[in-house]
Structure formats: C-alpha cells, structure tokens
TIRO-2110 file (N, C-alpha, C; in Angstrom, 1 decimal):
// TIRO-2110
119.4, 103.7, 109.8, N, 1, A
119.6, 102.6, 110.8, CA, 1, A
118.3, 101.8, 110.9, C, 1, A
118.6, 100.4, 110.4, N, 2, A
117.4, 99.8, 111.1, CA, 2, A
116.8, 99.3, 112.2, C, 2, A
116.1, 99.5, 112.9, N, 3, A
114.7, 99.0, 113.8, CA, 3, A
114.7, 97.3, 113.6, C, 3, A
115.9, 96.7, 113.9, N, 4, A
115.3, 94.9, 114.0, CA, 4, A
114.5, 94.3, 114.7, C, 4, A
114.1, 95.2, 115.8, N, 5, A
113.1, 94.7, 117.0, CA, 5, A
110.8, 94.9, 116.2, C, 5, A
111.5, 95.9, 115.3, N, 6, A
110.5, 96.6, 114.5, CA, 6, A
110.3, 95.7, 113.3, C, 6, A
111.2, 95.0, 112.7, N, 7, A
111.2, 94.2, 111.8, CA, 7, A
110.7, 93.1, 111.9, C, 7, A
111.2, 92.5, 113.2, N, 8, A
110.7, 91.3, 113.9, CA, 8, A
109.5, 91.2, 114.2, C, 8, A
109.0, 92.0, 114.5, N, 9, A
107.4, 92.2, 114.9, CA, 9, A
106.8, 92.0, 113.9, C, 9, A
107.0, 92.9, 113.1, N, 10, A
105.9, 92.8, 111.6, CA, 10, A
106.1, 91.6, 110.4, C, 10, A
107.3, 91.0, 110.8, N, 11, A
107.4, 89.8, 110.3, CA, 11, A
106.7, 88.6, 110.7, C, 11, A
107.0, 89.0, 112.1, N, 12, A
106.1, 87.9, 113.0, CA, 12, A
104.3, 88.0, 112.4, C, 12, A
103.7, 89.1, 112.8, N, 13, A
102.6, 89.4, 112.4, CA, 13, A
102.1, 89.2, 111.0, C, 13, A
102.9, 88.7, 110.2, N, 14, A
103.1, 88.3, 108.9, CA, 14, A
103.0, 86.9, 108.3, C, 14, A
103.3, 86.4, 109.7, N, 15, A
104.1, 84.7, 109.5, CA, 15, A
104.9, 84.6, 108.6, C, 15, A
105.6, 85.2, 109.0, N, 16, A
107.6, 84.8, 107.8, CA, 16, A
107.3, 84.1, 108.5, C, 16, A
108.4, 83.5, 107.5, N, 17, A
109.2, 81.5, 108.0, CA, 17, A
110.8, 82.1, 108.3, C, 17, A
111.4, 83.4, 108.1, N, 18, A
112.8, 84.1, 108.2, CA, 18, A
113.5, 83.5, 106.7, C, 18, A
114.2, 82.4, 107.0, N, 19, A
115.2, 82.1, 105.4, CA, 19, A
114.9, 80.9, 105.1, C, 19, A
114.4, 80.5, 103.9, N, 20, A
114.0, 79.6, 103.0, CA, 20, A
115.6, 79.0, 102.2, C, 20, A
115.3, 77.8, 102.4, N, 21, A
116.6, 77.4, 101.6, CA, 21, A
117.6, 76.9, 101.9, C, 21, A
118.5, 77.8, 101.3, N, 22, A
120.0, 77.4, 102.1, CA, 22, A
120.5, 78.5, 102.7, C, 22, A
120.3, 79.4, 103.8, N, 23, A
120.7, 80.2, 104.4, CA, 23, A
120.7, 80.0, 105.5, C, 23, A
121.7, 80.9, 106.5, N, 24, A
122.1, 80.2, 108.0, CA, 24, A
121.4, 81.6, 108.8, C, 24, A
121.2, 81.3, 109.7, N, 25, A
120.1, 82.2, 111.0, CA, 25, A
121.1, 83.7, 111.0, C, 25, A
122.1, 83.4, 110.3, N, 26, A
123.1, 84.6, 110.3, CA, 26, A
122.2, 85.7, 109.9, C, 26, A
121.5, 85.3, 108.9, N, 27, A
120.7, 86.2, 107.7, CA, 27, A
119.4, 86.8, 108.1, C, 27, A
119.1, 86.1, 109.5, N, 28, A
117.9, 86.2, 109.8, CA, 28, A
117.4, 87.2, 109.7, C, 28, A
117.7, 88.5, 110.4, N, 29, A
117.0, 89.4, 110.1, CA, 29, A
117.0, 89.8, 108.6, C, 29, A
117.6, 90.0, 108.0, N, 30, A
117.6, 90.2, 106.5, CA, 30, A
117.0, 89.5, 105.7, C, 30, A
116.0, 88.4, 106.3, N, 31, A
115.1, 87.4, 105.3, CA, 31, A
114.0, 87.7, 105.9, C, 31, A
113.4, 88.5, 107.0, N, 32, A
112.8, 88.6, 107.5, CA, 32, A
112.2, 90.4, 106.8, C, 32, A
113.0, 90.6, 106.9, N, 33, A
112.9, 92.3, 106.0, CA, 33, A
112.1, 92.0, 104.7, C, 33, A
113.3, 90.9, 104.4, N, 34, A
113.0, 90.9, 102.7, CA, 34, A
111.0, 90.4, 102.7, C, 34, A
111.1, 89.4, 103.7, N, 35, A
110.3, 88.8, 103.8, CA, 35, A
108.4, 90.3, 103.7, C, 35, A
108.5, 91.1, 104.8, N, 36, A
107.8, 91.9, 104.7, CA, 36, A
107.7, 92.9, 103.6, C, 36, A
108.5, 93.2, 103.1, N, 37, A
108.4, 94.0, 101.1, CA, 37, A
108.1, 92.8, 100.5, C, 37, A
108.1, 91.9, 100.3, N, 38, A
107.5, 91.1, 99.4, CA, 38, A
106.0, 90.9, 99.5, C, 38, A
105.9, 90.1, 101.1, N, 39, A
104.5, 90.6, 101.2, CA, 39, A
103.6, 91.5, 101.0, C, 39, A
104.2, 92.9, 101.6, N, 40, A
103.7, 94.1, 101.4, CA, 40, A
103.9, 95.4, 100.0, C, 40, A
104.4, 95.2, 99.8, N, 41, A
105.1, 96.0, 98.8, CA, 41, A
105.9, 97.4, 99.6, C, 41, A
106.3, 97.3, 101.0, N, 42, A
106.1, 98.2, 101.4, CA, 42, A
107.5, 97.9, 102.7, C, 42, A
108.3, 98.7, 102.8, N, 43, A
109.7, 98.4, 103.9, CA, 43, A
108.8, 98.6, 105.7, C, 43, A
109.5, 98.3, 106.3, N, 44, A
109.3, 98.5, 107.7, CA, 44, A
108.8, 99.4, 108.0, C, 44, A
108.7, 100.8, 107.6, N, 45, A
108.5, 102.1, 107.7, CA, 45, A
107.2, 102.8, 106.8, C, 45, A
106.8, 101.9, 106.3, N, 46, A
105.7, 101.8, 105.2, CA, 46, A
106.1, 102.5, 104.2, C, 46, A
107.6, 103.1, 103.2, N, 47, A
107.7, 103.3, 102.4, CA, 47, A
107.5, 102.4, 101.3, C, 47, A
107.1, 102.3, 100.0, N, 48, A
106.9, 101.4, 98.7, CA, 48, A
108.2, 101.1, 98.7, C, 48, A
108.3, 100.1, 98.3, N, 49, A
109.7, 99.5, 97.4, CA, 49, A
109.2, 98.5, 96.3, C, 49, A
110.0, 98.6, 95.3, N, 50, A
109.9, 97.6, 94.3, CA, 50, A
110.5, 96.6, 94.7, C, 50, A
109.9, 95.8, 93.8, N, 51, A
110.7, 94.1, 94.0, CA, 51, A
112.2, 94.1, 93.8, C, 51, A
112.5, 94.6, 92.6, N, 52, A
114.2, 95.0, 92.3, CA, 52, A
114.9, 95.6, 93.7, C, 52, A
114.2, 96.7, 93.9, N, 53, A
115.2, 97.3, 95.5, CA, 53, A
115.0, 96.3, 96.2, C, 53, A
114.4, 95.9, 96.6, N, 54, A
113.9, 94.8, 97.5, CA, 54, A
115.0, 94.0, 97.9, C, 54, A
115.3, 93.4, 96.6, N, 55, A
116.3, 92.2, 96.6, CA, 55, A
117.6, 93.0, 96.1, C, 55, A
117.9, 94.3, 96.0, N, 56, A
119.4, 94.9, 96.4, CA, 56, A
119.6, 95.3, 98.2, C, 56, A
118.2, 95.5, 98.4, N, 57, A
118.6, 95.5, 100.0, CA, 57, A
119.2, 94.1, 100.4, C, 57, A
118.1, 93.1, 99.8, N, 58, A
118.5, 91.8, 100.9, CA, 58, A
119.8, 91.7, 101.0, C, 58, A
120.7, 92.4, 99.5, N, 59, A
122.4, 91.3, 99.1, CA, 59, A
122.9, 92.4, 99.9, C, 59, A
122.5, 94.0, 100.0, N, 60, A
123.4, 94.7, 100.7, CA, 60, A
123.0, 94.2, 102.5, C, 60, A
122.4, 93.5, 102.7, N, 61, A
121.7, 93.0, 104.2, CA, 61, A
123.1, 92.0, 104.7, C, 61, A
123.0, 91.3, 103.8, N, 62, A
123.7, 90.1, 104.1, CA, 62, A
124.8, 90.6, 104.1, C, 62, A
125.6, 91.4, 102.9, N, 63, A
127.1, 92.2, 102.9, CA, 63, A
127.5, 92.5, 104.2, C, 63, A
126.3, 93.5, 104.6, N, 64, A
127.0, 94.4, 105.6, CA, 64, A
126.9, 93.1, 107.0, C, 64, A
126.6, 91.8, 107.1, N, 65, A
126.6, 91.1, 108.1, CA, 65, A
127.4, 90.3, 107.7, C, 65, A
127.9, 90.3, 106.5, N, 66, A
128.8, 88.9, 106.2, CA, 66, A
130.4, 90.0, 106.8, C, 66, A
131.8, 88.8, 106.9, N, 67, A
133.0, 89.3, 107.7, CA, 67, A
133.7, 89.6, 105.6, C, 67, A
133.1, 89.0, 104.8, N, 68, A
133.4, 89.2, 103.9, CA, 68, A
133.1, 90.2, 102.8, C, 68, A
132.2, 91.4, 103.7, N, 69, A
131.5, 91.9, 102.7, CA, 69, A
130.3, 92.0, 101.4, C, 69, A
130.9, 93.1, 100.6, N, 70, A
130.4, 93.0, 99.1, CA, 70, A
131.0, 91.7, 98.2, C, 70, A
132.1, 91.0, 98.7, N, 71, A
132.5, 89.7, 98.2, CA, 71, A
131.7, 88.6, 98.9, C, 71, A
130.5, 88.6, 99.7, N, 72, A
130.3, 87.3, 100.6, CA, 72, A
129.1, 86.5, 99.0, C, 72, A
129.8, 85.5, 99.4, N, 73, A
129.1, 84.6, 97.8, CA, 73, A
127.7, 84.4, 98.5, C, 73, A
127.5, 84.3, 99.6, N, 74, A
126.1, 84.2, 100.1, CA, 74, A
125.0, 85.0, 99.7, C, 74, A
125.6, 86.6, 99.9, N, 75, A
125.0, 87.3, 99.4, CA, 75, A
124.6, 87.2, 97.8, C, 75, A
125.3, 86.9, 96.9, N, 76, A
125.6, 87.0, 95.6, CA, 76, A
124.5, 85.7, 95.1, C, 76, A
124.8, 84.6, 96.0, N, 77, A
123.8, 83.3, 95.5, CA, 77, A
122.1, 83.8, 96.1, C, 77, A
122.3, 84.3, 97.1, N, 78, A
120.3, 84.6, 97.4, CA, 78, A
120.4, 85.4, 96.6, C, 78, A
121.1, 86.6, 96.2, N, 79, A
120.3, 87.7, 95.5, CA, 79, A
119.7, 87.4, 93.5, C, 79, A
120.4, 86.1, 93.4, N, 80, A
120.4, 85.6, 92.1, CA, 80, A
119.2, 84.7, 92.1, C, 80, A
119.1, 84.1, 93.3, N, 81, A
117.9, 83.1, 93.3, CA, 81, A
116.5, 84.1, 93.4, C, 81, A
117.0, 85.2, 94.6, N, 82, A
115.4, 85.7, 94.4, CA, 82, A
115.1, 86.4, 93.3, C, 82, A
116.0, 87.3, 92.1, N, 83, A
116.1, 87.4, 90.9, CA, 83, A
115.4, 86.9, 90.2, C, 83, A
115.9, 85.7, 89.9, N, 84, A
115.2, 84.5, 88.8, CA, 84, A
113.9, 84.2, 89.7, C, 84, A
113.7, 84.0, 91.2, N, 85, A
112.6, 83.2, 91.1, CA, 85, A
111.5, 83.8, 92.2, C, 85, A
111.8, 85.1, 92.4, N, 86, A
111.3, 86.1, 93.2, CA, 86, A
109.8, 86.6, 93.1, C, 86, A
109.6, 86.4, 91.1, N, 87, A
108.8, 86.8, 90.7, CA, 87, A
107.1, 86.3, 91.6, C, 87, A
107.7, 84.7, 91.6, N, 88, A
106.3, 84.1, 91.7, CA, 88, A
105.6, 84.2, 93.5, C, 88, A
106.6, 85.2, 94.2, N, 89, A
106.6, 85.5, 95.7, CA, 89, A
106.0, 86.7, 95.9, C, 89, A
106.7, 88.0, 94.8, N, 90, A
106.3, 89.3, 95.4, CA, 90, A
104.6, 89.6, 95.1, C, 90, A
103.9, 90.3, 96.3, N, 91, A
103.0, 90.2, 96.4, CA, 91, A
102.6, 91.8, 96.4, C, 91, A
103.9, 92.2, 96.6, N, 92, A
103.7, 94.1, 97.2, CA, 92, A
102.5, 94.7, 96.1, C, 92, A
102.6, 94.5, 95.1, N, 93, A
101.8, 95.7, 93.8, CA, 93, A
100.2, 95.0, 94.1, C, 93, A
99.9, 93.5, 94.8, N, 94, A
98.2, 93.5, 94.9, CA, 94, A
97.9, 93.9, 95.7, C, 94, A
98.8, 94.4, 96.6, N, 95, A
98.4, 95.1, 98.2, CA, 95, A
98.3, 96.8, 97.9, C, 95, A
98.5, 97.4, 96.7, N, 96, A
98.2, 99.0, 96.8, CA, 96, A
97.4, 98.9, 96.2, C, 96, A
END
C-alpha cells in the first residue's frame, strides 16, 4: 500500500513539476512517484529501482486509477513515451 501523503512530500522536497505533457491531475500522484525514482534511483521507501521497474510501476499507477484498467490507453501512451525518452531523465544510478 502506498503512503501518497509520503510521496507528496518527497516529491515536493524534490521540486517535481507532477505530469509533464499530456496527462490530466488524475495521474498526479503516479507522476509524482515516478518523478522521485528517476531522480533518485530509489522508490519512497528508499528501496533501488531501476529505470525499467520504474516505468512498469508508473503504467501499473495509472491502470490501477484508470475506470479502464490494464486497457487505459493512457497508461499505455506514458509508459511508451517514458520508454523511448526516459533515458535522457533518469538520474537514479549518479545518485549511488
């Protein structure tokens, strides 16, 4: 179970922007997540994550908030965008 109140903080302390792009405040917490493992290399809890988990959590983030599921195309179009262009974001591996 996630801590969004926990999330929010360290995002804040982070200066996320939440969702870049074309995404609706729906997602917020789940671009805010993503947001801190990118920066950090590291989830809310200070476990490591790779960039790859990183960005299966964000699409299972959005799933589990979309009314659509593992079918919400929303999920399916960020998780492809940060894919392709995620590379030039994740920061996590200069921070250990």
């Amino acid at each position: 179970m996630t801590d969004w109140h926990k999330v929010r903080d360290q995002a804040a302390a982070l200066g996320s922007d939440g969702c870049s792009g074309p995404a609706t405040e729906w997602y917020r917490d789940c671009c805010l997540q993503h947001d801190i493992i990118y920066r950090t290399g590291r989830d809310e809890e200070g476990q490591p994550v790779t960039r790859r988990e990183a960005d299966a959590r964000f699409r299972r983030c959005m799933q589990q908030q979309s009314r659509l599921g593992r079918y919400s195309p929303v999920s399916w179009w960020r998780w492809l965008a940060v894919r392709a262009l995620g590379w030039q974001f994740y920061e996590g591996d200069r921070h250990e």
